[in-house]
N, C-alpha and C positions, 0 to 999 in steps of 0.2 A: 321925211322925218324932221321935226323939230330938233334943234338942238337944243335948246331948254329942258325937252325931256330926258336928257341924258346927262342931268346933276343931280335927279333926283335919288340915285343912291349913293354920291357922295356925301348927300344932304344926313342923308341917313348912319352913314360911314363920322360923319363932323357930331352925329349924336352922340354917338359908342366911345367918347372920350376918354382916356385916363379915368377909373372909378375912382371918385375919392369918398377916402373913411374918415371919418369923423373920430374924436376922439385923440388920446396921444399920439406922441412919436414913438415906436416902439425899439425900446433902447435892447439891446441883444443881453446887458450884463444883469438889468432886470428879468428878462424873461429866464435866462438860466437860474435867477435866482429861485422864479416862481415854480421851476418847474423844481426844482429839487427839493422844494418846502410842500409841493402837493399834489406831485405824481404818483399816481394810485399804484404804477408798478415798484417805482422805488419804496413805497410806503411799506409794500408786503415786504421786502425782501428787508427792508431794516426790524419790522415786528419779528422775522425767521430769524434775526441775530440776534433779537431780543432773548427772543425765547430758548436761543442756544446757551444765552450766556444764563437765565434762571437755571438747565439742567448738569451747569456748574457744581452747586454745592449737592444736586441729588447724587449725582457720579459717584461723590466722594462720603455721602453717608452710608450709614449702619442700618443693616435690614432691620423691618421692625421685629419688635420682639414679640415672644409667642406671650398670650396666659391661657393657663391648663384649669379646669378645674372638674372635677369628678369626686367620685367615693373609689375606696379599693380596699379590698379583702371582704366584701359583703356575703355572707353565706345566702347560699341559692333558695336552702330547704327554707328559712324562714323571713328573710329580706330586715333581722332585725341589727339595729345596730348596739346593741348592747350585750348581744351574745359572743361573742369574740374580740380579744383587747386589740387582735391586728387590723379589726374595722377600723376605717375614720374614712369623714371626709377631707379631702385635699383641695389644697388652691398654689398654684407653681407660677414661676413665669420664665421664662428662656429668652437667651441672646445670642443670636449668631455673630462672631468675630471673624471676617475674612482673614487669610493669611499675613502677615506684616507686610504688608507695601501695595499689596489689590487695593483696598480704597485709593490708596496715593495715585497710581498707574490711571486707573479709572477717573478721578477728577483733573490730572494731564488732561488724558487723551479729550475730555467732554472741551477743558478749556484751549484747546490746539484747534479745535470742529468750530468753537465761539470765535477765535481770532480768523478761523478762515471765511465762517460768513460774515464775519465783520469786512475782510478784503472782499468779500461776492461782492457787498452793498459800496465799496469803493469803486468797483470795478464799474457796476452796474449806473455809478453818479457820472464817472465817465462816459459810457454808452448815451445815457441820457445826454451829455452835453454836446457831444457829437452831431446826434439827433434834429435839436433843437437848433444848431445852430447854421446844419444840411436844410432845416427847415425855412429859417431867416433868408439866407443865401441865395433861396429859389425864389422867394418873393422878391427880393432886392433884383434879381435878377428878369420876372415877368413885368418890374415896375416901369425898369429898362427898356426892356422890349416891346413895352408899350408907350413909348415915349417914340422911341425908335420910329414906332407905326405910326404915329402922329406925323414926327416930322416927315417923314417920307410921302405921308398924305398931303402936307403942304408942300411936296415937292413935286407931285403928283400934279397938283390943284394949279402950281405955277403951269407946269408942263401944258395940262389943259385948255390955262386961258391962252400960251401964244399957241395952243393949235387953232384951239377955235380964233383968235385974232387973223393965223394964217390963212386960214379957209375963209375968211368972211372976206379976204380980199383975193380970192382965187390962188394964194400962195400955197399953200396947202391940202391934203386929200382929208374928208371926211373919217378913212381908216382910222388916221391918228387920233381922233377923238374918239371915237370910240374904242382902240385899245386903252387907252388911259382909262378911259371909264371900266373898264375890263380889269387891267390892273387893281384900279380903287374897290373894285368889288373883291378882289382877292384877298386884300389887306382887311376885308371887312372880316371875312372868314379867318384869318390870324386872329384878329382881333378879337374874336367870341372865345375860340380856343384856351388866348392865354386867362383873358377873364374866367375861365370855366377853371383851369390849371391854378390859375391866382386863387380862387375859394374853396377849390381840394385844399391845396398848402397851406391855407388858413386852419381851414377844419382841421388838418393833421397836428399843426401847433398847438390848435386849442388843445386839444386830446392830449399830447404829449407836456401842457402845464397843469393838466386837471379840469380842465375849462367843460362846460356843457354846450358851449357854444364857440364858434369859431374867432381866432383872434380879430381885432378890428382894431383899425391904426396904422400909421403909415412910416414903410421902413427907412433906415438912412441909405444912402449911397454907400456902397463898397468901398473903402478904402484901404486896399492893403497894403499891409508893414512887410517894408524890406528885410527879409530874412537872409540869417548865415550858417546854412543849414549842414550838417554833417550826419549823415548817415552811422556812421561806427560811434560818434558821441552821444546820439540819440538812442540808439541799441542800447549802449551801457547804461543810461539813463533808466529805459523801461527798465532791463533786465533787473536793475536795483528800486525802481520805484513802484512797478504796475501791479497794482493789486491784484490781478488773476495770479503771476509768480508768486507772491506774496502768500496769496491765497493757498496755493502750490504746494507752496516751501512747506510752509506749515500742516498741512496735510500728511509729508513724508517724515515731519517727526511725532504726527498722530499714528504713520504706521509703525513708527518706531516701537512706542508705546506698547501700539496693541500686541506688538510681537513680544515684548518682553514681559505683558499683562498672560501672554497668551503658556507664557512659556511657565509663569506664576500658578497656572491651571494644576500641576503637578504634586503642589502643595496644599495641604489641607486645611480647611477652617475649620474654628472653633464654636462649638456651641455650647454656654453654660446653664445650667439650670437649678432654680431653688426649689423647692417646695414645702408645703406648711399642712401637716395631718393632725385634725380635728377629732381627739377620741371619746366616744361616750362615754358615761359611768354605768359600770357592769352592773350585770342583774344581782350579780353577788354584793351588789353595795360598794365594789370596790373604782377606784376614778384615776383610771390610767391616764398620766400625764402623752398631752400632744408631742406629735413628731418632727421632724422638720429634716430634711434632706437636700442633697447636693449632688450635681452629674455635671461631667466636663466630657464631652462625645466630640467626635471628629468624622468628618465623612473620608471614603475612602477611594479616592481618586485614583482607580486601577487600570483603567479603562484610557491605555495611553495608544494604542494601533489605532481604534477607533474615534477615539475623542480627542485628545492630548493633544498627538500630534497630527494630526490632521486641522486642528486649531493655529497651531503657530506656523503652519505651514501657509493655510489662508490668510493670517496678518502677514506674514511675511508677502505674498504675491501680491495684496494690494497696497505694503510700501511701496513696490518694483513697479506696480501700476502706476500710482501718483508721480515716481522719478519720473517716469517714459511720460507723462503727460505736461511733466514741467518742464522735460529737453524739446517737445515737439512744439510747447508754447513757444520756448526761447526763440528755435528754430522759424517758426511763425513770424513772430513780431520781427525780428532780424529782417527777414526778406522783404517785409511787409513796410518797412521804416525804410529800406534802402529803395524799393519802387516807388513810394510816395515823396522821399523826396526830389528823387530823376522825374516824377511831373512834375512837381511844382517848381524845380529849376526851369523846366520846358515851358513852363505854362509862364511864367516870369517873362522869360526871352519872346516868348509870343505878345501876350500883354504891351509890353514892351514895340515891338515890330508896329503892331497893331495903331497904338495910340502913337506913336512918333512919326511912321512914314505912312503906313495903309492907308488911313483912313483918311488922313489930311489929304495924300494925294487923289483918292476918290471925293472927295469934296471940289479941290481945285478943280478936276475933271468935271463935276457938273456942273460947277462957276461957269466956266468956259464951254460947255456943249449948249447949259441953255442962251446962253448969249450969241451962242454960233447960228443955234438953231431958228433963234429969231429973225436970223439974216438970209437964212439958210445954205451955210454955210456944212451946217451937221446935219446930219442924217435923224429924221423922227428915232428910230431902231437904235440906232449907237444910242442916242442921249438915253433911251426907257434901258436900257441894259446897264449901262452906266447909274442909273437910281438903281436898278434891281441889285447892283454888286456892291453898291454902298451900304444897302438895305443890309445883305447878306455879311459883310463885314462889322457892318456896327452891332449885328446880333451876334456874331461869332466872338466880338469883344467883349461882350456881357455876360455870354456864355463860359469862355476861359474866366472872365473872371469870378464869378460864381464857382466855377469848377474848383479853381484854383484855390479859394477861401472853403473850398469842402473839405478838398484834399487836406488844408494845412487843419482843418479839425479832425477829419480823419487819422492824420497824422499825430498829434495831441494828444487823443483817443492813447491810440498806438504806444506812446511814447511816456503815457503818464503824467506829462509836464506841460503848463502851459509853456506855448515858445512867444517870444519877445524879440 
């Protein structure tokens, strides 16, 4: 066996480079901005506010009004209208008046429903930013980890030339090159992976700014902001700021309403009514003047076992719904804000760990294995495990930190507020 023939899938490994994208740097405060100007799902849910708040003033108007018009008192035996002075034809028109405060109760409640999809679509800006910025995070993160495989390939590549250096002066066994080469084909197979992972997460971004095509453009580095994070500050925070509470709240004074709308059921509305009778001139020659009349009717809301109360019984059970749905929210978020911030304390100290002793001291270690091994002094096996655990370290440090910048949008999300 040639050793020549055994670089040819490094060769191939040194093609699969870092992808680069052409085009801008993709700034994070841009894309959230893009994505909130023309994502199709936030788009619906602000037209669904829209349109709660147009059935505002229907709520609160007045049914339409009737017009009547016919003949009355027409004799059967001859269909004539000048036989009898109580013929005429008529033309009326009627207005129904709800009881005094039903339209009032009814434009409340429509405008309690408007402010609470108005919090949906706050809610829903949040979800979005969260999203997108889960989104950013992961690429900032495969950009890493493609970097990562890079240098490890040229640590790979070093490892190689003193094998083969070793062996071409009988220092060395054949094995070692060819595990290295083994190795390097491994890193190939990572390498296709995250490029496969890096164009999903693309595709996902695009989708989530509106995009018909996937983002293109190259992320920044991660840089996270030292946070001073309080669990019970950030509760009370959401608890007052987060538009699903919010959303909530208002909900349970839409059931207010309908209870006391419901309760308004009891009472009767009005309906007024004019009319105008048209009389012809009798056969007798004689020319009975037109009529005109007037009705005030009320319906008769008896029907309290079966209707009545069984009406304010129902607005009453889905106030007590909305309550129980706004203590289980609170309840939610509370727990939800104190486990997110115990990671990202965690993920902090690791971060930390990682970038001050880990990693420096797996580096010194390969300083010093491949210089050893050149002598041979180190063992082929120690020095490839010694790359393989710095390999493993530098990804686990891009990985927390990704995680970590999820978490604190997650938490954001959560909390309502950007944190600083």
């Amino acid at each position: 066996m040639k050793i020549t023939t055994l670089v040819i899938p490094f060769v191939l490994f040194a093609a699969l480079g870092v992808p680069a994208y052409a085009g801008e740097t993709l700034k994070l405060s841009a894309l959230l901005m893009e994505a909130r100007d023309k994502n199709p799902g936030l788009s619906a849910v602000k037209y669904r506010y829209r349109a709660a708040l147009e059935r505002v003033p229907q709520a609160g108007a007045l049914p339409d009004p009737m017009l009547m018009t016919g003949v009355q008192n027409l004799p059967v035996n001859s269909f004539e209208f000048d036989e009898d002075m109580m013929t005429g034809k008529m033309i009326g028109v009627s207005q129904t008046f709800p009881f005094f405060g039903k339209r009032g109760l009814k434009s409340k409640a429509a405008s309690l429903e408007a402010k609470a999809e108005k919090d949906d679509y706050g809610e829903d800006v949040l979800t979005l930013a969260r999203d997108v910025k889960t989104a950013y995070f992961r690429l900032c993160r495969i950009k890493k980890d493609l970097e990562v495989l890079k240098k490890t390939g040229a640590l790979l590549d070093s490892l190689k030339k003193i094998a083969q250096s070793r062996y071409s002066v009988g220092m060395g066994g054949l094995q070692d090159i060819i595990k290295t080469q083994l190795e390097q084909s491994l890193l190939i197979d990572k390498r296709l992976a995250l490029q496969k992972e890096d164009r999903t997460e693309r595709a996902r971004l695009g989708a989530l700014l509106g995009r018909d095509a996937p983002v293109e453009g190259t992320v920044k580095d991660i840089k996270p902001a030292a946070l001073n994070l309080d669990a019970k500050a950030l509760a009370k925070t959401a608890i007052a700021n987060r538009p699903e509470i919010m959303a909530a709240s208002e909900r349970i004074k839409k059931g207010g309403t309908m209870t006391a709308l419901a309760k308004k059921a009891s009472y009767p509305d009005f309906t007024v009514s004019a009319q105008y009778m048209e009389r012809d001139r009798q056969n007798n020659g004689v020319r009975p003047s037109d009529m005109v009349s007037a009705v005030v009717s009320i319906n008769l809301p008896i029907w309290r076992k079966s209707k009545i109360e069984p009406g304010i019984r129902e607005a009453a059970l889905l106030k007590s719904e909305a309550e129980e749905e706004r203590d289980a929210e609170e309840k939610e978020i509370r727990a939800r804000i104190e486990s997110l911030v115990e990671q990202v304390n965690k993920d902090d100290r690791m971060i930390k760990l990682y970038k001050e002793v880990i990693i420096p001291e797996a580096n010194d270690d390969i300083s010093a294995g491949l210089a050893g091994y050149e002598v041979g002094k180190v063992q082929y096996i120690d020095l490839l495990d010694s790359i393989r655990t710095l390999f493993n370290y530098q990804t686990e440090y891009y990985n927390r930190l990704s995680d970590r910048e999820t978490k604190v949008a997650d938490l954001e999300s959560a909390a309502g507020t950007e944190l600083k």
